[in-house]
Backbone as ProteinMPNN parsed JSONL, in Angstrom:
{"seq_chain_A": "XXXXXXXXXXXXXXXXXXXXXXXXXXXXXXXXXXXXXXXXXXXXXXXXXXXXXXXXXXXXXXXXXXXXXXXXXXXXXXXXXXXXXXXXX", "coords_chain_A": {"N_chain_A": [[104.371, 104.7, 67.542], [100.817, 105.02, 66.885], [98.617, 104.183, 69.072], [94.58, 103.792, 68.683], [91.732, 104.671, 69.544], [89.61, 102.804, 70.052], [91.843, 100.559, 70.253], [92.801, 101.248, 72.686], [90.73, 101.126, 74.213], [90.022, 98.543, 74.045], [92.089, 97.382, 75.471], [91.937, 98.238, 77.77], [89.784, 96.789, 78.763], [90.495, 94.207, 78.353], [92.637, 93.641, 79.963], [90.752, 94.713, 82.536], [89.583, 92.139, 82.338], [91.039, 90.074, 83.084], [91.941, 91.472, 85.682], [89.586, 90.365, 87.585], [89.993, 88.071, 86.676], [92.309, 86.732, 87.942], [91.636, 87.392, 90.777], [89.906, 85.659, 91.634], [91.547, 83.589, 90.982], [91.246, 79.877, 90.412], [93.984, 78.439, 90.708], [95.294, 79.67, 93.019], [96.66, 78.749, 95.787], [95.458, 76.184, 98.742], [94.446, 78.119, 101.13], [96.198, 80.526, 100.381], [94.839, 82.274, 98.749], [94.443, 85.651, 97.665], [95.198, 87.834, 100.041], [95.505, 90.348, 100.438], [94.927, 93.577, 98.59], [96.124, 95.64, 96.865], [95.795, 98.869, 94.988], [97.624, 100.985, 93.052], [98.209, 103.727, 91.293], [99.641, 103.061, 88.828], [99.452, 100.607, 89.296], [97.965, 97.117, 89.997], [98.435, 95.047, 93.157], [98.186, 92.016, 94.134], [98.71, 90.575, 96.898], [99.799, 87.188, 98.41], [99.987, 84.905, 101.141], [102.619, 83.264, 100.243], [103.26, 84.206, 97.761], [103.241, 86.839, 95.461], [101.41, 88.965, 92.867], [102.166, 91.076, 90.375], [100.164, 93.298, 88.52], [100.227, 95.57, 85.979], [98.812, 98.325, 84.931], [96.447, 99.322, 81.681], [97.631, 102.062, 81.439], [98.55, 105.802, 80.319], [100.187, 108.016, 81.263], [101.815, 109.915, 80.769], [104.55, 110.415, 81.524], [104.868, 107.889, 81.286], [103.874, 104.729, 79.532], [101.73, 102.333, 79.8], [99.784, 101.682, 77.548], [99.94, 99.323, 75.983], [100.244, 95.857, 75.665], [102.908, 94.887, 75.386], [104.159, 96.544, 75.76], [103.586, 96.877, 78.758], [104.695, 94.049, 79.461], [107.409, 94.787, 79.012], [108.065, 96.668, 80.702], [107.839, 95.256, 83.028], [109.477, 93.834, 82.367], [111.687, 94.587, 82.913], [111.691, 95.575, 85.799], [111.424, 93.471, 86.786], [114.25, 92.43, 86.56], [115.601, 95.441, 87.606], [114.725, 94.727, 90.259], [116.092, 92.082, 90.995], [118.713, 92.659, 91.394], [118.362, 92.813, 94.364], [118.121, 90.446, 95.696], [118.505, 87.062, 96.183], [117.609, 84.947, 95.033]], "CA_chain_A": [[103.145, 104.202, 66.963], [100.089, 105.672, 67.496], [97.317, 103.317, 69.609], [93.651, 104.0, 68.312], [90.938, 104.607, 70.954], [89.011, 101.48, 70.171], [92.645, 99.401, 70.748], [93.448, 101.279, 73.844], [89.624, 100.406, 75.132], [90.008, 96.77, 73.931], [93.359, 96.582, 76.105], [91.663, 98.061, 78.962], [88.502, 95.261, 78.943], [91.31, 92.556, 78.34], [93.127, 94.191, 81.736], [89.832, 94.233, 83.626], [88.773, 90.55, 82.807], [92.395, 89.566, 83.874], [92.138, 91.211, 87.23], [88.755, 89.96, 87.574], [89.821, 86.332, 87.039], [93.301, 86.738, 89.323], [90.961, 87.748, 91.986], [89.295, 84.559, 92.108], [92.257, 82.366, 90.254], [91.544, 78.468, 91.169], [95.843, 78.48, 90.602], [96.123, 80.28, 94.264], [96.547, 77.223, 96.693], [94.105, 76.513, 99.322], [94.984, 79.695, 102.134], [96.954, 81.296, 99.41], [94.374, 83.212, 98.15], [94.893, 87.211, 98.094], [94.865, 88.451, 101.219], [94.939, 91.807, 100.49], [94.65, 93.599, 96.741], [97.038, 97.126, 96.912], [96.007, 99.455, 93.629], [98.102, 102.102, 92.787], [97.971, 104.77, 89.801], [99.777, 102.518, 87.822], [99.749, 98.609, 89.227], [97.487, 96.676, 90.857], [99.381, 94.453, 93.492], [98.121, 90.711, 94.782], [99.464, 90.009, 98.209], [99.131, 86.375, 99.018], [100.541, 84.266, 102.198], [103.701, 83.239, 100.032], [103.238, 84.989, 96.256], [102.473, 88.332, 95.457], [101.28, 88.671, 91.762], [101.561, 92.954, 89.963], [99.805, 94.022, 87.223], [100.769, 96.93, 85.048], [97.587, 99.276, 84.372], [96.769, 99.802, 80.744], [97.55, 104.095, 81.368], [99.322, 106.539, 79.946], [100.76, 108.803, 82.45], [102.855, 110.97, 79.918], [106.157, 109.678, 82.013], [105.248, 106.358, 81.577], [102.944, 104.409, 79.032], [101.5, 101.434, 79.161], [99.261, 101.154, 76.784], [99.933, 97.833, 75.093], [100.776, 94.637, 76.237], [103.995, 94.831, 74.831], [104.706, 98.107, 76.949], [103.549, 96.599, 80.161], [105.58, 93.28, 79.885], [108.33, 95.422, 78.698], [108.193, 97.257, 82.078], [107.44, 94.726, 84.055], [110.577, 92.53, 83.158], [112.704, 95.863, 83.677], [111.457, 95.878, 87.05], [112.539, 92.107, 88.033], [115.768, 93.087, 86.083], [116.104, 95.675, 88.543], [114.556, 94.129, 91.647], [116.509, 90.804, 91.008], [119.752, 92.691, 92.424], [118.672, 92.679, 96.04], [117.425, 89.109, 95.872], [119.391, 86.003, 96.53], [117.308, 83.902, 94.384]], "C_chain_A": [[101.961, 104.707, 67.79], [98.751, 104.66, 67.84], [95.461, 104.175, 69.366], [92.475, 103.922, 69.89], [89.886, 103.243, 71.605], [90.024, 100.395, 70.858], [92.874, 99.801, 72.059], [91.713, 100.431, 74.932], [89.069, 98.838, 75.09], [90.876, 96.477, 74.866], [93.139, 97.111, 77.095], [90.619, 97.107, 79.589], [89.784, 93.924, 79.142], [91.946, 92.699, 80.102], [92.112, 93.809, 82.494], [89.557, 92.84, 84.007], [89.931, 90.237, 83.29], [92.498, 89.801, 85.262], [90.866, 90.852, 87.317], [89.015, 88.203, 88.602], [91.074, 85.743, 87.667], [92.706, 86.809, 90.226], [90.444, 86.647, 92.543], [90.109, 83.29, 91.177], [92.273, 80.921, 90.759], [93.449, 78.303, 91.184], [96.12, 78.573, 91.8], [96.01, 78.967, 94.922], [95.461, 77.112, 97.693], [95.352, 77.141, 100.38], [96.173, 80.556, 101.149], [96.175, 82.392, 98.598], [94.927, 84.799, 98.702], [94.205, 87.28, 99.84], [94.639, 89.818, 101.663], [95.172, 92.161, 98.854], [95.29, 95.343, 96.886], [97.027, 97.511, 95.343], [96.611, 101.041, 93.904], [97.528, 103.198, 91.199], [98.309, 103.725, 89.14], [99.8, 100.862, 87.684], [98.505, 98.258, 90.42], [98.19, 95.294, 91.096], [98.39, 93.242, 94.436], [98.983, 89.965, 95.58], [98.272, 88.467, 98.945], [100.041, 86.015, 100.206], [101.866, 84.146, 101.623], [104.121, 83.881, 98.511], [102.699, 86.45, 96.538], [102.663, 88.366, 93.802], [100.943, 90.525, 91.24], [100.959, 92.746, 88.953], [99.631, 95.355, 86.794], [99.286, 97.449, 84.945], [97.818, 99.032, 82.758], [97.069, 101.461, 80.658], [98.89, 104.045, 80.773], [99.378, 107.868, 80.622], [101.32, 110.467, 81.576], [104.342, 110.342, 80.798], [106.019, 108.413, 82.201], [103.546, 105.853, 80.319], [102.697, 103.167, 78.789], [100.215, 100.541, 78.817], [98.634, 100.181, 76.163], [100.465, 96.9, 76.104], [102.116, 94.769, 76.158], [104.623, 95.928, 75.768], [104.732, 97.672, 78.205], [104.77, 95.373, 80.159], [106.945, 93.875, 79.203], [108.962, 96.075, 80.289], [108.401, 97.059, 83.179], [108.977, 93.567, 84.23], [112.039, 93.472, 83.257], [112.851, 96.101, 84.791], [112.09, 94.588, 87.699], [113.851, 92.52, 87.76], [116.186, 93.948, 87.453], [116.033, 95.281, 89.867], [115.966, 93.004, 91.4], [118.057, 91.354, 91.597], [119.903, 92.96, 93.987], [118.383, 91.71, 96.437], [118.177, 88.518, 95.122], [118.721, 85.054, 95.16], [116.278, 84.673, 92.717]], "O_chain_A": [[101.974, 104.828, 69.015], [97.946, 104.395, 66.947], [95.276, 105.203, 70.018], [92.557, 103.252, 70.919], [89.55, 102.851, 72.722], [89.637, 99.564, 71.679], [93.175, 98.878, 72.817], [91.655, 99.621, 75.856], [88.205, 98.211, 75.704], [90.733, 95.35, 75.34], [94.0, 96.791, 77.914], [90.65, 96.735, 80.762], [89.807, 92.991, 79.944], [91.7, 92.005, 81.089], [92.216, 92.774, 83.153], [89.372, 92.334, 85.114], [89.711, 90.032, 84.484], [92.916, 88.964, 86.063], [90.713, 91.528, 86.299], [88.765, 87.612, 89.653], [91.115, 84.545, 87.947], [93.242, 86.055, 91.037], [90.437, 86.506, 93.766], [89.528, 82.291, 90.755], [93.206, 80.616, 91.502], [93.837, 77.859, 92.264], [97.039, 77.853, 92.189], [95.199, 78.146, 94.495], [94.516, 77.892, 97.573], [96.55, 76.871, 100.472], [97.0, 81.238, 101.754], [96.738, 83.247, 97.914], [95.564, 85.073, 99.719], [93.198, 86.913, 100.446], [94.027, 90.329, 102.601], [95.504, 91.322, 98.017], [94.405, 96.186, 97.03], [97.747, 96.964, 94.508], [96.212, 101.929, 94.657], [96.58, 103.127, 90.416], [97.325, 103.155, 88.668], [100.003, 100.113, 86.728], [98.217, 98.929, 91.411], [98.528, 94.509, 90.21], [97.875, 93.677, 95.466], [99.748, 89.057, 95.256], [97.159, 88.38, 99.464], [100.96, 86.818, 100.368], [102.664, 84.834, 102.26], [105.311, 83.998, 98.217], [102.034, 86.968, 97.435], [103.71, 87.953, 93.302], [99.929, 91.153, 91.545], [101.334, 91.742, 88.348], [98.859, 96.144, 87.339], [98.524, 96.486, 84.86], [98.916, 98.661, 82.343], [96.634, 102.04, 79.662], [99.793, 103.218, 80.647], [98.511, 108.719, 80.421], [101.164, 111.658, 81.845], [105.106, 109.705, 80.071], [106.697, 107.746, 82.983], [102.478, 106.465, 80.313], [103.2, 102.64, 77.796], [99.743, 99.496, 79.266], [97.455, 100.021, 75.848], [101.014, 97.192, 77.166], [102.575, 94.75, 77.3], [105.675, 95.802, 76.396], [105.714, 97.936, 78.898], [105.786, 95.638, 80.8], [107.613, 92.924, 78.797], [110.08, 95.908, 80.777], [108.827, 97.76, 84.097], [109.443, 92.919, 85.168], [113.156, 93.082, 83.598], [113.841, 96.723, 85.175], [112.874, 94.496, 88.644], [114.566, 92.95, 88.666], [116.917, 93.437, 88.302], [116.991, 95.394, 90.63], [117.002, 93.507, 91.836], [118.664, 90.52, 92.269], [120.902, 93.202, 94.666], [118.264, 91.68, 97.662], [118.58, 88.823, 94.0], [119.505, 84.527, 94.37], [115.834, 83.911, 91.858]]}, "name": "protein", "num_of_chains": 1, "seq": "XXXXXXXXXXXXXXXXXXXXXXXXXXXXXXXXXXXXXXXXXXXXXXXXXXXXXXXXXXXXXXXXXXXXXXXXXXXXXXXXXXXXXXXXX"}
């Protein structure tokens, strides 16, 4: 399916306000806030004291696309999938 330029620049505004309002989420505990904020090409990564919170980019790489919502949490629960076999819990 082919994403339109208006939907891909609607689903990068929805991305921005999201890390935006992670950045300053009342949710983090008090001293739990980020402590540091690690962006890559394709994730930006929220390191707190005991959480760490990723988010998927909206890009399209060509070896990797995600686009849509649906693409990123597609990706993203492939990744606990695979993390989750070196971790106990």
């Amino acid at each position: 399916m082919t994403v339109s330029k208006a939907e891909q620049d609607a689903e990068v505004q929805q991305w921005l306000q999201m890390f935006g309002a992670l950045q300053h989420c009342p949710d983090w505990e008090p001293g739990e806030m980020p402590i540091e904020i690690i962006k890559t090409h394709i994730s930006v990564v929220f390191l707190g004291q005991r959480h760490v919170l990723k988010l998927k980019k909206p890009v399209n790489l060509g070896f990797l696309d995600y686009t849509s919502l649906e693409k990123r949490l597609g990706a993203c629960r492939a990744e606990v999938e695979l993390n989750s076999r070196l971790c106990s819990d």
